[in-house]
Each structure stands twice: as C-alpha cells, then as structure tokens.
N, C-alpha and C positions, 0 to 999 in steps of 0.2 A: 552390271547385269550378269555380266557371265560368271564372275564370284560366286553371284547367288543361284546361278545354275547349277555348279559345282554341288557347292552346300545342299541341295538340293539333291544332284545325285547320287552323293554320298549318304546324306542321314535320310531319308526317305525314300529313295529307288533301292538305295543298299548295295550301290557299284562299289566295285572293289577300286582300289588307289590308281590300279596302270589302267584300268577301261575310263577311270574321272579324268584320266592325263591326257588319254586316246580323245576324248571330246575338246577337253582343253584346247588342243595342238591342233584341231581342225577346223573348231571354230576360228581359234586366235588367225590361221592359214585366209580365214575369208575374210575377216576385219584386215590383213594385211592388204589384203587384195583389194579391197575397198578403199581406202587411205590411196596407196597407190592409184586408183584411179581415179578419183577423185580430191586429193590434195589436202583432204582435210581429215580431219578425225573423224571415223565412219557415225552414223546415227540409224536410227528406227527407220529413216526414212529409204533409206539405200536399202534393205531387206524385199527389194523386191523381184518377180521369177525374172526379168531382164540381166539382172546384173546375175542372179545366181547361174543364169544361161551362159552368162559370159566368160564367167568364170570358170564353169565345168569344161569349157571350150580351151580355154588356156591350159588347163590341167592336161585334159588330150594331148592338145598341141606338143604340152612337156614332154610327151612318154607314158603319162599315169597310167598304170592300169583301169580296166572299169570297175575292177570291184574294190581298187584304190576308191576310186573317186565315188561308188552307189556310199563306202564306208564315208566320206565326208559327208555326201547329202542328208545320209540318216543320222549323224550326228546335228547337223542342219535343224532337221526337219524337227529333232526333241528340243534343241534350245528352242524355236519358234513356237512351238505347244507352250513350252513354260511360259515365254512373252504372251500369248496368249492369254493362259491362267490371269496373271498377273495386269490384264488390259491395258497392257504396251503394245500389242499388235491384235489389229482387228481381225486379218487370215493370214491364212498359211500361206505362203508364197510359194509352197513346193508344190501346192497341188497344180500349178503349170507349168512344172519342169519336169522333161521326160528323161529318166535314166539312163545312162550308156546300156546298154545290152553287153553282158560278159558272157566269155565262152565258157559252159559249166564243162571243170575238168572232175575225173577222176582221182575220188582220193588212192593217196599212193601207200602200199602194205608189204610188207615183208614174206616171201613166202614162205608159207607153214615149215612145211616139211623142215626146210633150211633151217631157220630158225630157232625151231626145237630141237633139230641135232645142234646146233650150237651150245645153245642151253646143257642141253645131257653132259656134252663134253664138257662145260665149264666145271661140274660137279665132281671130276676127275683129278680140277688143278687144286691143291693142299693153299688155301688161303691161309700166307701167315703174316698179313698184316691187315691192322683196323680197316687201312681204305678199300683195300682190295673186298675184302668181305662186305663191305659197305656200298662199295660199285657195283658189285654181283647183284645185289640185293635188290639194290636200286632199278636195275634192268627187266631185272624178275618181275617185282614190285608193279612196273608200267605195263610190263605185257601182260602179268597178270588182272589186271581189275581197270586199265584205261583209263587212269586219273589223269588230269592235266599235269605239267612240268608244277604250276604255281600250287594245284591241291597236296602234293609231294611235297615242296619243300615248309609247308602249314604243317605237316602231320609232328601231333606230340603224341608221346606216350598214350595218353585216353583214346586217342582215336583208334588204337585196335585194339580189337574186342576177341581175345582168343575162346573165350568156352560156348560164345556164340558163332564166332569164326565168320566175322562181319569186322570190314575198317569201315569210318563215318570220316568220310568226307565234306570240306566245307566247300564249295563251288561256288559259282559267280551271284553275285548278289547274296554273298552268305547263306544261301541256300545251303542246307545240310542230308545227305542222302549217305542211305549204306550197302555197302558193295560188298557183296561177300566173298569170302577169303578160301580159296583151295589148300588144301593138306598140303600139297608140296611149298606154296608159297608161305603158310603159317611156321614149314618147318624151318627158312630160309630166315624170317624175322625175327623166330625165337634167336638164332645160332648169330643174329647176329645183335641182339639186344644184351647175348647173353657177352657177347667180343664188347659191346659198346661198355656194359660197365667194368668189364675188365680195367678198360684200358682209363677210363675215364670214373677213377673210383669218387671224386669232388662231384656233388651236386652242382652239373651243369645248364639246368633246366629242362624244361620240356619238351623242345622239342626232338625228333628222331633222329634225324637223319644231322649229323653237326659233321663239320669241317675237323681235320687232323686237330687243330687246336680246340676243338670243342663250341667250335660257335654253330649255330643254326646255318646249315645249309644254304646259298644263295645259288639262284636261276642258272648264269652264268657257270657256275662251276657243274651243276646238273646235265646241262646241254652239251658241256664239255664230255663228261665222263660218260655218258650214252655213246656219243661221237667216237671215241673212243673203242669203246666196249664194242660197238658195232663194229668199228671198221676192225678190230681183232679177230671176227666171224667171218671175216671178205667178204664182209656186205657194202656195195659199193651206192654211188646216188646220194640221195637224201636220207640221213642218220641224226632221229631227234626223237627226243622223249615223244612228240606227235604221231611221227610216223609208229610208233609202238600201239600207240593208242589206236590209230586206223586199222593196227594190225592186229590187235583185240578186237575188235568191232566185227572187220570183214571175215578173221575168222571163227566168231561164234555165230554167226551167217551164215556161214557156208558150209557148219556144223549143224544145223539146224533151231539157231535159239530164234525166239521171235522178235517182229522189230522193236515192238511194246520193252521187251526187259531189255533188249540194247538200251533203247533209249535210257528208260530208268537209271543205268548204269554206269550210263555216259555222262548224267547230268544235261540234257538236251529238255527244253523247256517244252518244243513239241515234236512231232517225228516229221518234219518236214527238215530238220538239219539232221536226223538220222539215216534218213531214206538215198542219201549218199551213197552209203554203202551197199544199195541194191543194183547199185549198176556191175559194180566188181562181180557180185555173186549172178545179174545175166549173163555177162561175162564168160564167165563159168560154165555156164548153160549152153551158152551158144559153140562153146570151143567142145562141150562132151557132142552137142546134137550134130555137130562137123564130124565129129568121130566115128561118131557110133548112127549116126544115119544111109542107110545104103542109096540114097541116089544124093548125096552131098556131094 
C-alpha cells in the first residue's frame, strides 16, 4: 500500500523525490509504531483516531515538536485519502484527532541595510578563482529572486532568460514560474557564465552552477558556501540559503511590493504561507509608531 502511495505522489501529485521520502519516513514512523504496539505486522485495521491519539502522545512525550508532529499527521491524513480512493478504508480517522497547537514563530531575515553593504563590499574583492566567483554568485542569486536551495541547485543554462531578464524556476510539484532578474544580478550571471566556460572549455552539461570538478552542484555543498559567505559578513544566528530567501520576501514588504507578487515569486500555492511575512513588516510598524508617536 504505501508503494503505491509513493507511486502515486510521484507520477500524479508531481512531489519532488525528498517531499515522496518526507511521507515515506512518516508513514513507515507510524507502522513502526503500530507493530510495536501491537506485536504484529500492522493492518487497515489499526488506522484508527485511538491509536493515532496515541501515538501523537508519544511523539510529545519524545521532545517532538508540534509542527514536527501537525507534519506527520498531514502526511497521515494524504495516505488515508488514497486508501480511501482505493476502498481500503471506509473514513478518515483524522477527522477525530485534534492537532498539537504550535507556537507560530517569526520568520527570521537579515537586515537590509547590513546586508547590502556587505554585498557592495564583496564587489571590491578581485575574484580570481571559478569557486569564489561562483560563491558570490550564488548568494546574489538567493537574495536576489528567493528561490529555494533545491530550485538553485536544478538551474541549467535555459532557465535564464537574459533579453527577457526572467530566470524559470522549476518549484515543488514541478510547477514552473518566472522570477525576474534585476540589472545587477544578470550582470553577476553573465561574469560568471562567462568564468564558467573559461574554466570548463569540455561540454559539461546543463546544468549552472557545477562543483570545481564540473559536476552539478549538490544541496549540501550550497548550505555550506551560504554558511560561509554569510558568516564572512559577521552575520551571526541562523545562515542558509532560507534565511535569504525570508530576507527577500520581508524586504520587498517592507519596500512596498504587494503580497500577491511575493507570493507569485516565491512559488507559495496560496498567500496564507506568504502572509508570514506581514508580521516582520507590523513589526516595523509598531517600533516607527513607538517612535515617532508623542504620547508613546
């Protein structure tokens, strides 16, 4: 059964491999759980809200976060749809399990100003090697346009569009959207497309961004060179391709763009995971009207 979920959310929903893994790993979590409690190899019949109750309780008990554990239910709750579909389960069993309540936090952003002197300054240091010009790039790249770490490391050559001055991003469920590209940032791609075949005169493929040795860029090595590059700025806390991304978001907010084109740009399905970013920018609000109000 869960095979065929898989299969399912892969050729038909059109999840990408690590979100089919993310279900995988949390289903498999509640069959563990179930075997364990019951001694035998779990069945259709165990899916119901008691044990799922029980379960979520143990999870607490461990430490889990709640929005650890809302992420296991809602992977739950789609395999139970499919059984469904399928007339292996007559209902849902989640609609009598109540969720952990989680604390909604603020997403966390880089401040402007900082930031972009950092930037400015980088433009100073005489890059004379492929990585170095490729790490620059790379940082630019995320504060400019908010792509995820995984839409970055996809990007081939087609996906930017310089005479339209749009990159096409592939996003979750292969959804494809196009983010457009500022002057400074197109200038920062060209200089180093133009370093990339320097150095790499052998047809190495498509994609952009490749490792010293020429191979396509992987996750890990991305997270690194942000981490990195960030903490070069004395930026201290949390340093990841994400937090760039927040820090795109919050400040074209705070700049005046609307939340409609955030959203669009961000690749958010609807502005209810946008709308994040409107507490940062009351925020804002509340520390000017502390300011600037005379009986504050």
């Amino acid at each position: 059964m869960l095979d065929d979920f898989l299969k399912y959310l892969q050729a038909e929903k059109r999840y990408s491999t690590h979100t089919s893994r993310a279900y995988h790993d949390d289903i498999s979590q509640f069959y563990t759980y179930l075997g364990e409690v019951s001694g035998s190899e779990p069945s259709v019949k165990q899916f119901r809200h008691q044990n799922i109750r029980a379960w979520v309780a143990e999870l607490m008990r461990s430490g889990m976060s709640a929005r650890s554990v809302n992420r296991k239910l809602s992977s739950l709750s789609s395999f139970f749809k499919f059984l469904m579909r399928k007339g292996l389960l007559k209902a849902n069993p989640m609609v009598k399990v109540v969720a952990p309540k989680q604390v909604k936090r603020l997403s966390v952003f880089l401040e402007e100003g900082k930031l972009n002197a950092y930037m400015d300054n980088k433009e100073l240091i005489e890059d004379d090697t492929y990585e170095q010009l490729r790490d620059n790039t790379i940082v630019e790249l995320f504060y400019a346009t908010g792509i995820r770490l995984s839409e970055l490391v996809n990007l081939c050559y087609a996906s930017v569009d310089f005479s339209a001055s749009l990159l096409k991003v592939q996003g979750k469920g292969s959804k494809e959207r196009l983010v457009p590209l500022t002057p400074h940032i197109e200038k920062c791609l060209k200089e180093y497309i133009r370093r990339r075949t320097v150095v790499f005169t052998a047809v190495v493929g498509d994609y952009l961004f490749l490792t010293a040795k020429g191979k396509q860029i992987y996750p890990r090595l991305v997270y690194n060179i942000v981490k990195r590059q960030l903490s070069m700025g004395g930026f201290t806390g949390k340093r990841s391709p994400h937090i760039l991304r927040h820090s795109f978001a919050t400040h074209l907010l705070n700049n005046g763009a609307d939340l409609n084109s955030i959203k669009d740009m961000l690749g958010h399905s609807g502005l209810g995971a946008t709308q994040v970013y409107t507490h940062n920018t009351f925020e804002k609000l509340k520390k000017v009207h502390r300011n600037a109000h005379p009986r504050s």
